[in-house]
N, C-alpha and C positions, 0 to 999 in steps of 0.2 A: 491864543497864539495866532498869528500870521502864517497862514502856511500856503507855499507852495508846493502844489501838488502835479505828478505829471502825469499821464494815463487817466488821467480822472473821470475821460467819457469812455472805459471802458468798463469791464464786471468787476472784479475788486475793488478799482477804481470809485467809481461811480457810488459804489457802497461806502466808501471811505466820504465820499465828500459827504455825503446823509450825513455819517455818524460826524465828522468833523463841526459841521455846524449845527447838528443838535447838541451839541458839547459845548458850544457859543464861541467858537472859532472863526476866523473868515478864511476862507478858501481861495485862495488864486489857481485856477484849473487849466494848465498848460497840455495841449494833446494836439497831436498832427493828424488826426482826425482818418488813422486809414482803416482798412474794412472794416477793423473790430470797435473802431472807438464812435461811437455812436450818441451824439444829440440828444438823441430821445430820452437817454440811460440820464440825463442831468435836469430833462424838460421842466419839472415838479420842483426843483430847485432854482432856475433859469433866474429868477426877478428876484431871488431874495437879496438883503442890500448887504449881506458877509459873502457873497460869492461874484468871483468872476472868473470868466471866460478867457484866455489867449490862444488862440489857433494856431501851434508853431511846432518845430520841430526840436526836440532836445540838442542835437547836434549843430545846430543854429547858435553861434557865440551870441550876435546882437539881439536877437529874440530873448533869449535866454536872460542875459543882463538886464533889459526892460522888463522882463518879467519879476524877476529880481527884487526889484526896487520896492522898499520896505518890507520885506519881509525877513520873519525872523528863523525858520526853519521850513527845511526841504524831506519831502518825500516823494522817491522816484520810486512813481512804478509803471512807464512809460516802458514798453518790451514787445518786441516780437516774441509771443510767447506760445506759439502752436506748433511740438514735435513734428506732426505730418507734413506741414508746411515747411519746417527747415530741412526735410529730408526735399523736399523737391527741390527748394529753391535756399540753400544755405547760406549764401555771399549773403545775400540782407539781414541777416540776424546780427553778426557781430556789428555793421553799422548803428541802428540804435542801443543794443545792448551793449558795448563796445565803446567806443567810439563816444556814441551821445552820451553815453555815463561820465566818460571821462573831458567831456566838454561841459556837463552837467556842473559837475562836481569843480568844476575849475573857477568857475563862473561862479560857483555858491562860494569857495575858497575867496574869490578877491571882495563878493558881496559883506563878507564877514556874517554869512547866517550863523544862527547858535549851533545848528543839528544837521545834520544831512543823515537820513532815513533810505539806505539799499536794499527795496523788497526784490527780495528772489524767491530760489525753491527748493526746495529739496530732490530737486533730480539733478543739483549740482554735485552731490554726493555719489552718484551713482547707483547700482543695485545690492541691496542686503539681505542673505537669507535666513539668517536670526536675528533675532536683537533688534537694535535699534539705535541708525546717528546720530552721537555728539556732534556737538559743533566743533570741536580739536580733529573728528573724522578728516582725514583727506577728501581732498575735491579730485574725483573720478568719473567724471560726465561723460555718456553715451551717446548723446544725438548733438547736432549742432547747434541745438537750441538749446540743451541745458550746459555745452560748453561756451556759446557767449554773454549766456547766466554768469557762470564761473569766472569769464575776464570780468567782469562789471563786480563781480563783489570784489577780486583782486585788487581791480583799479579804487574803488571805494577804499579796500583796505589800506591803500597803497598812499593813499592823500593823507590815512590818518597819521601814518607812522613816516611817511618825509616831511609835511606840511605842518603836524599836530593839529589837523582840522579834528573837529567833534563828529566822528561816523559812526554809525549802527549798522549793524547789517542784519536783516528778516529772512529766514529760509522758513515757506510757511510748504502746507502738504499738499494735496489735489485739493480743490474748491469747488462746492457746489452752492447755489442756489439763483435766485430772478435776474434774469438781466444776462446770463453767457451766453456768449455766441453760440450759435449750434452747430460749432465743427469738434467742442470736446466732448467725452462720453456721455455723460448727464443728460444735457442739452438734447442734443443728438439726436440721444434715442428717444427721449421724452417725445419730442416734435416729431420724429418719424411713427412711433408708436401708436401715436395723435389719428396719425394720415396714415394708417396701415402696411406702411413699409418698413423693408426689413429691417434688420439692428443687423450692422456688419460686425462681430465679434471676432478681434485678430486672435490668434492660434489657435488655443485650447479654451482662454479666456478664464483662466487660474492664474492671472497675475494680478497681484496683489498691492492696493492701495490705500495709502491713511486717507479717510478723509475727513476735511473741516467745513463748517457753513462760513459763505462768506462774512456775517457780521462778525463770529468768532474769532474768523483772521484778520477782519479789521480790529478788532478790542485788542490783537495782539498786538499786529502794527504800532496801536497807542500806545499799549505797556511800555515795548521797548523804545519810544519814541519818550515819554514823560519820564522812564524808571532805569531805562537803559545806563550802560556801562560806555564811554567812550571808548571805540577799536574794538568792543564786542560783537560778536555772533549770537541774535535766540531764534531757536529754532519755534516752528510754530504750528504745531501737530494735532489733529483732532480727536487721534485717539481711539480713531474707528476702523479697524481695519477691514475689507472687502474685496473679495475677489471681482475682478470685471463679471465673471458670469451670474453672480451673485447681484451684482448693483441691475443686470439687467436683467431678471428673472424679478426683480422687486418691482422695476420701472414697468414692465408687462403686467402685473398684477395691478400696480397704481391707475392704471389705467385702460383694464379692462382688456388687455392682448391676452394672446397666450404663444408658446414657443415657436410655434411655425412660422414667427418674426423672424426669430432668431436665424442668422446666417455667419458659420465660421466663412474666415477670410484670409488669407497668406498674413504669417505674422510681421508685424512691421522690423525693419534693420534695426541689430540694438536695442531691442525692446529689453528694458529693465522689466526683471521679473517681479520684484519687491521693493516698496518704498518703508520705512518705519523710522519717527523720531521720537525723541528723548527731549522733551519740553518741561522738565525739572527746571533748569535754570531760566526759562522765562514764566514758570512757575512761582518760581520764590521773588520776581516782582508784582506778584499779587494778581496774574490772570491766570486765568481756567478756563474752559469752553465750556457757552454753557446749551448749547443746542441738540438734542438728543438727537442722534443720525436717522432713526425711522422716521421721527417728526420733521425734519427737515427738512428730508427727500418727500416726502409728503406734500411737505409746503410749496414745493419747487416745483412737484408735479402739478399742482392746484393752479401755481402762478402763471405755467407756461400754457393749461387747458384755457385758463380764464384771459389770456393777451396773444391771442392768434394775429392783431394786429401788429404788434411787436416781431413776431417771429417771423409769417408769414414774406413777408418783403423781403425779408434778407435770404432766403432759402431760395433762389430766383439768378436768374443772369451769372454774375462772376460766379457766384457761391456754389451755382449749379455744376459749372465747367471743372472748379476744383473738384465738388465730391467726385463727378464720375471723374476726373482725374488720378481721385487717391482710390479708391476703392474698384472701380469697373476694373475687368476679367481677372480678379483675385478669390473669387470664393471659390470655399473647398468643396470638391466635388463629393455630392452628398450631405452635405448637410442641412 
């Protein structure tokens, strides 16, 4: 296949284009290149002769169309896609997630591609304290970044069923592995751990999440991208669930801390207590996860000890202003 892809120099991203063109696909890598979407994350790929590059912004109609041009299906996973972030600064979320989807999508509609691929998340569902989301689940998103999640599958859905465009839509779980930014948990603390500084843990840090390795939720991506159902929703879950004080209690051991990292912190607005899905139905197109979660977070901590040049740089300047922005005078007294 020909695929356009958007987000592609970001973490998911980035991992999709790998697997994409080990699969002997060619990749068209559409990204507006802001803090998270990173060069580097593509550099080992950069000269292969299935992949290229366009520097643009999804909500861009002319970009968009040029980019267009021969290919046969689209996967967006171009997003403002950091909670903490949309709590400071909310108006920019629904512009790409929002917005650019639905310029996205307009633009693959008059292209005639075969597919258009809507990755999201499963914080579009909201919070669950048994069980676990169907995709028929109602959309009840808490922060404003899993509600312009939520317009963007709408709008996705919304092409298939006025237009009868060919849409899929991805709701995958929390992702870990090489190549995240270190402003979400994994990351984070991995790299602070590193450098002996604290792990800020919001509330109690008993909220609870599924998670997946990135290649995983790219092999799912494909699933429902080659096996998919048109106007379908699969959900795309790992299957591991962990408490935040859990993942960071392991992350201290992978790397030789111990608790006196650890620092609770005022819990964030909204904080969804529990995520869990129900990945039967993009089960029964023949994917499974196949990455054991202790071997993973292993790997991930291996990856980030061994590329301080990778990380380093980006924990500096803006990156700086923000942490102490989200985090400085919120820890809990005592801990």
């Amino acid at each position: 296949m020909r695929i356009l892809l958007t987000g592609g120099c970001g973490f998911i991203g980035s991992a999709f284009v790998r697997m994409a063109l080990s699969r002997g696909h060619e990749v068209t890598n559409l990204d507006k290149l802001t803090y998270a979407g990173n060069p580097a994350n593509v550099a080992d790929v950069a000269d292969l002769p299935g992949y290229r590059f366009v520097h643009a912004d999804i909500a861009d109609p002319q970009a968009v169309a040029g980019a267009l041009e021969g290919v046969d299906v689209v996967v967006n996973m171009a997003a403002e896609s950091h909670v903490d972030r949309s709590i400071l600064d909310p108006a920019a979320f629904p512009m790409t997630d929002v917005v650019g989807t639905a310029v996205l999508l307009d633009q693959a509609r008059r292209a005639g591609v075969a597919r258009f691929v809507q990755v999201s998340t499963d914080e579009v569902y909201g919070s669950i304290p048994e069980g676990a989301f169907r995709e028929t689940d109602p959309l009840e998103p808490s922060s404003p970044y899993s509600a312009s999640k939520a317009g963007g599958d709408l709008q996705a859905l919304a092409w298939h069923r006025t237009y009868g465009m060919d849409v899929v839509v991805t709701r995958g779980s929390n992702t870990y592995g090489p190549r995240q930014y270190p402003e979400k948990l994994i990351p984070l603390f991995v790299t602070n751990a590193l450098d002996s500084e604290p792990l800020p843990v919001y509330g109690d840090g008993q909220q609870i999440r599924d998670w997946i390795n990135v290649d995983d939720h790219c092999a799912g991506v494909f699933a429902a991208l080659e096996h998919g159902v048109a106007g379908e929703v699969y959900n795309v879950g790992g299957g591991n669930e962990r408490t935040n004080l859990e993942i960071t209690e392991r992350i201290l051991t992978l790397t030789g801390r111990d608790a006196t990292l650890i620092r609770h912190v005022s819990d964030r607005p909204g904080h969804d207590r529990r995520y869990a899905l129900a990945t039967d139905k993009l089960r029964r197109l023949g994917w499974a996860p196949q990455v054991a979660f202790p071997d993973g977070l292993a790997g991930t901590v291996a990856w980030f000890q061994a590329n301080r040049d990778w990380w380093e740089p980006i924990k500096s300047g803006a990156y700086r202003a923000y942490y102490d922005a989200q985090y400085g005078g919120r820890e809990v007294p005592g801990s």
